[in-house]
N, C-alpha and C positions, 0 to 999 in steps of 0.2 A: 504494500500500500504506500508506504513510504516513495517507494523509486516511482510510483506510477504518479506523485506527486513532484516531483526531483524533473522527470521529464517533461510534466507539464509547464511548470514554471520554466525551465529550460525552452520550450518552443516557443512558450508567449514569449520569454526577452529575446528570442532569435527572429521574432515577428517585428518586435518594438525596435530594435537595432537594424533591423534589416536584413541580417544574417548576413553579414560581411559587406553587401554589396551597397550601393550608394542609396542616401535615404530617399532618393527622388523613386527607385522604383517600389517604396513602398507605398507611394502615393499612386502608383499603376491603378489603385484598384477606382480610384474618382476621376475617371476620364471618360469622354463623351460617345468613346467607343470608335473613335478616329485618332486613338491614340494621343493626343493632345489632353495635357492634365490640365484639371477644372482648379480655378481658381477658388479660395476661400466663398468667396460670395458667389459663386457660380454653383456651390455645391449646397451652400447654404439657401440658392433658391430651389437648389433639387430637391432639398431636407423639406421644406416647408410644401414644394408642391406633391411628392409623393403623401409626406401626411394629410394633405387636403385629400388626396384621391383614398386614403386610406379611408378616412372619413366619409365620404362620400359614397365608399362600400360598406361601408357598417350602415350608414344609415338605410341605404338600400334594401341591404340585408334586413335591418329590421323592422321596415315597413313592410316587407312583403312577410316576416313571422307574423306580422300582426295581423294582415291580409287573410292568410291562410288559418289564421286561428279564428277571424269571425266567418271566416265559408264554413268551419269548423263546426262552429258556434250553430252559423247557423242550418245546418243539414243537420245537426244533434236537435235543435228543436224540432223539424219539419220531421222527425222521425219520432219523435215524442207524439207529436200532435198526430199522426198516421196511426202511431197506437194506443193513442186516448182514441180515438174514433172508431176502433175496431172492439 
């Protein structure tokens, strides 16, 4: 347990240093996907519109929960009232 902790903290600081090689391509990973690294505020408009679209899936998401719980709703009463009548 010890060593599988030993190596973890060993790969996170070979992440954080770079693992020998220059700290620029640790920043590989916030570019635009044309190879060209995004600048602080370039990523920071990324950061804020990915969270907008995160957001904008949650809520989706949870309108259509709510959607599907009153068809729910209401086929559970329409099936009550079919067998009050019988």
């Amino acid at each position: 347990m010890a060593l599988r902790s030993v190596v973890s903290s060993t790969g996170v600081r070979r992440l954080m240093e770079g693992g020998g090689r220059s700290s620029v391509s640790g920043l590989r990973y916030f570019t635009d996907g044309k190879g060209r690294v995004l600048s602080e505020e370039e990523r920071a408009k990324e950061a804020v519109y990915i969270q907008k679209m995160e957001r904008e899936r949650m809520e989706k998401a949870k309108l259509k929960a709510e959607k599907e719980k009153a068809e729910r709703e209401k086929a559970d009463k329409k099936a009550e009232e079919e067998a009050h009548k019988r």
